[in-house]
N, C-alpha and C positions, 0 to 999 in steps of 0.2 A: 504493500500500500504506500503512495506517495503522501507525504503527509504536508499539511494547509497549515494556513494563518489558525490559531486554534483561540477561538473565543471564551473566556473560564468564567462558569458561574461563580458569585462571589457567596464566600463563607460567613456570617455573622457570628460575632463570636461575644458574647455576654460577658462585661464585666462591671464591677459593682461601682467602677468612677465613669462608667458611659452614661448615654442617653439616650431615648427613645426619637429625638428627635436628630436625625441624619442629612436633614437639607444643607445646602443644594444637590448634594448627589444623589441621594439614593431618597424616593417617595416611601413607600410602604415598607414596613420593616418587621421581618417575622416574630413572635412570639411573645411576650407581657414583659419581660425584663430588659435594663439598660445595656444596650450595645455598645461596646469601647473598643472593637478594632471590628474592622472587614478585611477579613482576608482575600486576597485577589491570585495567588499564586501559590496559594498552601499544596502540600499533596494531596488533601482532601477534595478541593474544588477541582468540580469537573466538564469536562468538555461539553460543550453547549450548541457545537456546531457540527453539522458533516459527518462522516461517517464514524467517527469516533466520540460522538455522543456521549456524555455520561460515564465515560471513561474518566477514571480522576488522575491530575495531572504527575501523581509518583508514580504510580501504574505505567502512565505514558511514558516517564522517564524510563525506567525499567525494560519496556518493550524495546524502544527505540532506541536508545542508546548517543552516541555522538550523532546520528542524523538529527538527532531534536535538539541538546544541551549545545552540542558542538565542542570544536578541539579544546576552547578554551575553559571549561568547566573545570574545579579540581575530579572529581567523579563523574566516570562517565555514565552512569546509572544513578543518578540524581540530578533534580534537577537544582540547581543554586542559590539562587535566588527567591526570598519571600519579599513580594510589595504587599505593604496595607493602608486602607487608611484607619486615623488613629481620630476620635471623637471624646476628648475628655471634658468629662461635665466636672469634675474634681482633681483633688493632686493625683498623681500617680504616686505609687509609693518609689522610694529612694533606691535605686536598684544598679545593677553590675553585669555586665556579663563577659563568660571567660573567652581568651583568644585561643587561635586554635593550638596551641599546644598544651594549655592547661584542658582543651576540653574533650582532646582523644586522651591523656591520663585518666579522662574519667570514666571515657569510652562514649564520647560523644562524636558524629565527623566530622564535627568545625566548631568553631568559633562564631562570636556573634558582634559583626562591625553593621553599623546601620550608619541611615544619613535620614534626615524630617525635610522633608522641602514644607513649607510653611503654606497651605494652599489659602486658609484666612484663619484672622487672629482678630479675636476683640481688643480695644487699648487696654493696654495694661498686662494681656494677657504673655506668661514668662515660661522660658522652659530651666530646669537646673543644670548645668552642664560642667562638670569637673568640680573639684577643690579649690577652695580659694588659696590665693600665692600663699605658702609657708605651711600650708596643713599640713602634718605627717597624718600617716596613718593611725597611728596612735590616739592623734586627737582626733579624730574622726571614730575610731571605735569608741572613745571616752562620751564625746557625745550621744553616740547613738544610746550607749546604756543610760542620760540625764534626759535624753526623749527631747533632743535641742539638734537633732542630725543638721537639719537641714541653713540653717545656722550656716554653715560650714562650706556651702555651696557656691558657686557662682551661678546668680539668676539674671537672666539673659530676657529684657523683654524684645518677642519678635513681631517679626508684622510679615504681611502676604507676600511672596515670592523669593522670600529669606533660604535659606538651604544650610543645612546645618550637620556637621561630621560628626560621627562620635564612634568611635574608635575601640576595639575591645577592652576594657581594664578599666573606661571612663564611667566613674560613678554620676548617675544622673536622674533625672525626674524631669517630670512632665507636669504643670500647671494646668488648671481649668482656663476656656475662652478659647482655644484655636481648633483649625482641623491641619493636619499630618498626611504628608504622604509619606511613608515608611519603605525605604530599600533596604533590608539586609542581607546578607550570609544566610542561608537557609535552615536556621537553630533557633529553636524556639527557650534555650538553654539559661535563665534570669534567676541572679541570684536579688531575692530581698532582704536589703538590711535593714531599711525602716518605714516606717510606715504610718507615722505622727499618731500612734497611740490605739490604733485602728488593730482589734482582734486577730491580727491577720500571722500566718508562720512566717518566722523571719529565717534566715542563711548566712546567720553572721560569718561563722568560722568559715564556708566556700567562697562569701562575697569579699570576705578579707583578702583570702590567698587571690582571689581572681584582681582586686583592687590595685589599679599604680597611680601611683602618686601625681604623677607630670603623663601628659598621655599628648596628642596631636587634636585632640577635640577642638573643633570652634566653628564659626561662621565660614562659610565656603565663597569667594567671589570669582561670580560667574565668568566664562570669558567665552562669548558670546552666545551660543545657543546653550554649552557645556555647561553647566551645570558644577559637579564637581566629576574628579577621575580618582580612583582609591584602586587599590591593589584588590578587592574586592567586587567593583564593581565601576559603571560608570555613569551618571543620570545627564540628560538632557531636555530642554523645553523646549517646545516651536509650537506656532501659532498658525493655523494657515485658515484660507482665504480664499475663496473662487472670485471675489468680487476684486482682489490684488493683485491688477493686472504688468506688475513691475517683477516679478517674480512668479514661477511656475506656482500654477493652483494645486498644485498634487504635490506629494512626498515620495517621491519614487527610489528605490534602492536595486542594484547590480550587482553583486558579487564582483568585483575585479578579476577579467579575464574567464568569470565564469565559475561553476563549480560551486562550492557550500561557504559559508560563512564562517567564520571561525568562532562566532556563539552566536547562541540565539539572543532574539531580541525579544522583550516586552515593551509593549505598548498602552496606557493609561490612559485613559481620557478626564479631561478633569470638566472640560466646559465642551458646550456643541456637539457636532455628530461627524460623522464619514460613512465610509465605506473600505477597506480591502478589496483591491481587485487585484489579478492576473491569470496566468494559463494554468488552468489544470485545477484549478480549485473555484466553487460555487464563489460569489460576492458574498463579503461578510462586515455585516453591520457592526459598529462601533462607535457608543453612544456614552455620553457620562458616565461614570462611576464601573466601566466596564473596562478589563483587561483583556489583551489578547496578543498570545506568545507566536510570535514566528518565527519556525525551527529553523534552524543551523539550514539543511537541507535547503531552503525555498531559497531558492538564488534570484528572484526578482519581484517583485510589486510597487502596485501605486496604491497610497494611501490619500483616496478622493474627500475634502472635507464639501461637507453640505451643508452651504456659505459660510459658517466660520467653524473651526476645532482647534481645543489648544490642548494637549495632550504630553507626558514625558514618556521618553524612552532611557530603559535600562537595560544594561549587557553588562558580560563581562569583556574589559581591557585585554590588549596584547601582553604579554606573559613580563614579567620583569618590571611590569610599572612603579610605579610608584607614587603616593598622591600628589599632584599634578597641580592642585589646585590652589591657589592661595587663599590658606585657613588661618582665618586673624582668632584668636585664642583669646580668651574670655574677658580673661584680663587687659587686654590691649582694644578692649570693642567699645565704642564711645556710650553703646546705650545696656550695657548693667546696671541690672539694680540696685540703688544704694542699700537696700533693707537686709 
């Protein structure tokens, strides 16, 4: 079977700092309790289009192998990459996750580097991100036991189309008022150290060892559609336009000289609508809050918008990268918060 543009139902996933209320993206939302992330790319959601239907997307990895993931995957039977979006109605708790070499020690297969592109934020509304300058570890354990963690942070207010790194080891939190778009490492792997007092199981002793003190976490700036580029992975934006007649109305891609691509790519929609078109595969809609993976294998398409779509794409980088991107670090960003 030749394998298409693959369109993924998205996963809802209940968490006690979400909300019920998921606009603009997503209208009707399953079930009576608060939803805090949609998963878009998990193993679980699955295929929604063409003949691989209902096929969930680790299955699909599994089957397919590097025709789907491509060269550039660490594992050629998984697939890499989890996108979400992220909908907090409250704090997130104060949380860590390990890199990959503390997380095959545990017998985990990666690590966990994410990045939040900022899709909109209320004022005011802050994310946590690292240590403040001079905190050792020590004092960061010291407070989590006097129930003051967060203290200890640096809180970052952001605003809509911010893009922000955060790097394995980086302790951090998430404030109530914005919505997230989430690219990680494909590990759902979160240690919780605290939790402002909130019932909840903490990981102090795993969040410690996974914890570093100084990490590459911060603000990402864009250099022109690019987004940011990580060893991990790499996000970009674009905006397109039928009615923009100074530049092609379509997003069309080639393989260079032909042949597979050396990873697949996802595709996000944040506003507006398209289409997916080329040979060999039915036309496949693409609408807000909708992801859709095109495998390594599809060496060409046009992504038609219908009149306007702005949408990101993530992949994985050619091998030896390194982040690319200039990340101003927490301490150095003009708008932390004093508190």
């Amino acid at each position: 079977m030749n394998l298409y543009p693959i369109r993924l139902a998205p996963e809802f996933v209940e968490r006690i700092w979400g909300t019920r209320d998921l606009s603009p993206i997503f209208g009707e939302v399953p079930g009576t309790e608060p939803i805090g992330e949609v998963w878009l790319t998990g193993d679980e959601c699955k295929a929604a289009n063409g003949p691989l239907a209902g096929t969930p997307l680790g299955e699909l990895a599994r089957r397919f192998g590097r025709e789907l993931v491509g060269q550039m995957a660490p594992q050629a039977d998984r697939f890499p990459l989890l996108v979400k979006f992220l909908f907090p109605r409250e704090k997130l708790s104060v949380q860590v996750h390990p890199d990959d070499e503390l997380a095959r020690q545990v017998g985990q297969p990666s690590g966990k580097t994410e990045c939040w592109y900022v899709l909109d934020a209320k004022p005011g509304a802050k994310i946590g991100l690292g240590l403040k300058p001079g905190t050792t570890k020590e004092d960061f354990e010291r407070a989590i036991r006097e129930v003051r963690a967060e203290e200890l942070l640096n809180w970052i207010e952001v605003k809509p189309g911010e893009m922000y790194y955060v790097d394995a080891g980086t302790v951090h939190a998430i404030g109530p008022g914005s919505v997230l778009v989430e690219t990680q490492q494909n590990s759902d792997t979160t240690y919780r150290l605290y939790d402002y007092g909130r019932p909840r199981e903490l990981h102090v002793e795993q969040g410690m060892a996974a914890l570093k003190e100084k990490t590459s976490a911060g603000k990402a700036i864009a250099n022109e559609d690019i987004l940011i580029v990580s060893p991990s992975f790499q996000v970009e934006h674009q905006t397109l336009s039928n009615t923009d007649r100074d530049r092609l109305p379509y997003y069309c891609e080639n393989a260079e000289g032909g042949g597979s691509w050396p990873s697949m790519r996802i595709f996000t929609a944040l506003s507006g609508c398209g289409v997916f078109e080329g040979k060999g595969f039915e036309p496949v809609m693409f609408n807000a809050g909708d992801a859709v993976v095109v495998p390594s294998s599809v060496e060409d398409f046009d992504l038609r918008p219908q009149w306007e779509l702005e949408f990101l794409r993530m992949h994985i980088p050619p091998s030896g990268v390194s982040t690319l991107s200039n990340i101003v670090r927490p301490e150095d960003a003009p708008h932390v918060a004093k508190d």
